[in-house]
C-alpha positions as CSV (number, residue, x, y, z in Angstrom):
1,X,55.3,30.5,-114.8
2,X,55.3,26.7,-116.2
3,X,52.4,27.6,-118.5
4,X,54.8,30.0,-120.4
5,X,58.4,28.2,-120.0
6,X,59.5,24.8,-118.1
7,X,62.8,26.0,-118.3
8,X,62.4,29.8,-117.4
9,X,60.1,28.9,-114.7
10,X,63.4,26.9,-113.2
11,X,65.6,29.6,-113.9
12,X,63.4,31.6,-112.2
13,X,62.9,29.9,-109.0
14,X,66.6,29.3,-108.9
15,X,67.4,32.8,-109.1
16,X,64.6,33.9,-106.1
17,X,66.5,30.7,-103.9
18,X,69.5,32.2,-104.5
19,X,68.2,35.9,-103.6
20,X,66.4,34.2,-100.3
21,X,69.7,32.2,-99.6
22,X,71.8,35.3,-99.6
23,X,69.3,37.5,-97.2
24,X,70.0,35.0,-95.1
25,X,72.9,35.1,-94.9
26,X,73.2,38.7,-94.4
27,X,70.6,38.3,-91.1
28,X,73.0,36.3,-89.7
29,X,76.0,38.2,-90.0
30,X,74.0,41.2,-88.5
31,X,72.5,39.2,-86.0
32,X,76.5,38.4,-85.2
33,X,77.8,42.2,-85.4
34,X,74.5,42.7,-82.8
35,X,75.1,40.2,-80.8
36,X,79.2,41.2,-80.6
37,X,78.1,45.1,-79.9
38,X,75.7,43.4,-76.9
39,X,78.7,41.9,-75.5
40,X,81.3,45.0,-75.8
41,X,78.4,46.7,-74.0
42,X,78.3,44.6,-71.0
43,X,82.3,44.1,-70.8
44,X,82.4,48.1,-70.7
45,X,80.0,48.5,-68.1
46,X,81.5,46.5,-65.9
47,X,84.8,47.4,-66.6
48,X,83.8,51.1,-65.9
49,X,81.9,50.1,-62.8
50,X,85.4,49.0,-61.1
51,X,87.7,51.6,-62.9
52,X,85.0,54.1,-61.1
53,X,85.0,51.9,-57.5
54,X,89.6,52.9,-58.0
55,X,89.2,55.7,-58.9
56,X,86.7,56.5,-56.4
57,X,89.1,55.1,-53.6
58,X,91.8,57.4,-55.0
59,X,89.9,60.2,-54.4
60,X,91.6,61.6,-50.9
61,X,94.6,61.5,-52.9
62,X,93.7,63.8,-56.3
63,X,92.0,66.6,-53.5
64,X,92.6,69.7,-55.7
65,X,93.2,71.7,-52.4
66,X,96.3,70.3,-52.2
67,X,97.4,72.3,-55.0
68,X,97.0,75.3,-53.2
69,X,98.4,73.9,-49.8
70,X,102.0,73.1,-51.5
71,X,101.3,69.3,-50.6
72,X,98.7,66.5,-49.8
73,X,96.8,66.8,-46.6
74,X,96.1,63.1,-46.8
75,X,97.5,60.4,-44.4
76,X,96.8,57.0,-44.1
77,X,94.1,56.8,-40.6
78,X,92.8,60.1,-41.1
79,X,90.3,60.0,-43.3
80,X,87.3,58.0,-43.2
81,X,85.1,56.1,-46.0
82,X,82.5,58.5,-45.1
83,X,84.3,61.3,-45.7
84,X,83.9,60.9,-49.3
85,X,80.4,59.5,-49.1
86,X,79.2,61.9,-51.4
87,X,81.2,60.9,-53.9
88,X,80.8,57.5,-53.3
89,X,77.1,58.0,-53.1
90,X,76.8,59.9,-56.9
91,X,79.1,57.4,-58.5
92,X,77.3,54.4,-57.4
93,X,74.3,55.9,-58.9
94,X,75.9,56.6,-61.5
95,X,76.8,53.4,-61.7
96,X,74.0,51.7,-61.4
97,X,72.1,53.7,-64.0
98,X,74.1,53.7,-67.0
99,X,74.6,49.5,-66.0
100,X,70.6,49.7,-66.5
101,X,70.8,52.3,-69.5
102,X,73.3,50.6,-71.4
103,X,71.3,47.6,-71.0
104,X,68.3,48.8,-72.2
105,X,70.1,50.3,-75.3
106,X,71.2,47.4,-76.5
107,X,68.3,45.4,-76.1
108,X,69.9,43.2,-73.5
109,X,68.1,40.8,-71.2
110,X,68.0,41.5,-67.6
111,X,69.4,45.4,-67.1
112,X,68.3,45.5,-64.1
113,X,70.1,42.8,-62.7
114,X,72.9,44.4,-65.0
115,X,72.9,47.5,-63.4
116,X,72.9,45.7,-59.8
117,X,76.0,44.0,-60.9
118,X,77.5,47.1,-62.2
119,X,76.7,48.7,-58.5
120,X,78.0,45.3,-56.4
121,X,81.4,45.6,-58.7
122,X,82.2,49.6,-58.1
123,X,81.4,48.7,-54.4
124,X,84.0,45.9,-54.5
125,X,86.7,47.2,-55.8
126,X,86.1,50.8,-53.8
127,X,86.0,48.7,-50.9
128,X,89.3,46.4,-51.5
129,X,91.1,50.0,-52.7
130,X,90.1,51.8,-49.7
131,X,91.2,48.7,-47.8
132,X,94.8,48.8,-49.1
133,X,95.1,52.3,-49.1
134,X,94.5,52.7,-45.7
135,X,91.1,54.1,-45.1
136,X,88.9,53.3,-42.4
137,X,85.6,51.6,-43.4
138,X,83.0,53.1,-41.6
């Protein structure tokens, strides 16, 4: 190039700078946007894992046989954790797995441990709303 033109050789050099200097740029901000996705990903996992452990809890309560009964057969000392153990059970998989999945799919570090955290959370708060609603933990 400096065999031809100094001075386009330069311009030249400036101009490939310039390109290189605004890739950059642009890796970064997608590195940002992927790390900000990674985050939303683990904030939704757990927040789903304890909105599932509620929910799950609140289970002797939305009994769809009650609509056919004209009312709730649910009180408070009747029911036992392990009468909804399979629910419990396939949730907590559940759980567990898309803790793991979602992990994975973001190219997280540690989904296993992920997932297990997912699981110990929907356990928690199952536990603490079946404690305050009454049901005997078995």
């Amino acid at each position: 190039m400096c065999e031809a033109s100094a001075v386009a050789a330069g311009e030249r050099i400036s101009r490939i700078a310039a390109r290189l200097v605004q890739r950059s740029s642009v890796a970064k901000e997608r590195e940002s946007i992927i790390a900000a996705q990674r985050l939303k990903v683990y904030l939704l996992s757990l927040t789903s894992s304890a909105v599932l452990g509620l929910l799950a809890a609140l289970s002797p309560f939305l009994f769809i046989g009650s609509l056919f009964n004209g009312g709730s057969i649910f009180t408070p000392g009747t029911l036992a954790v392990v009468d909804v153990a399979p629910l419990f059970a396939t949730l907590l998989v559940t759980t567990l797995t898309t803790g793991y999945m979602n992990t994975r799919m973001v190219d997280g570090r540690r989904p296993f441990v992920v997932g297990v955290v997912c699981g110990l959370l929907f356990w928690i708060s199952f536990m603490l709303a079946s404690t305050i609603l009454g049901l005997e933990i078995v």
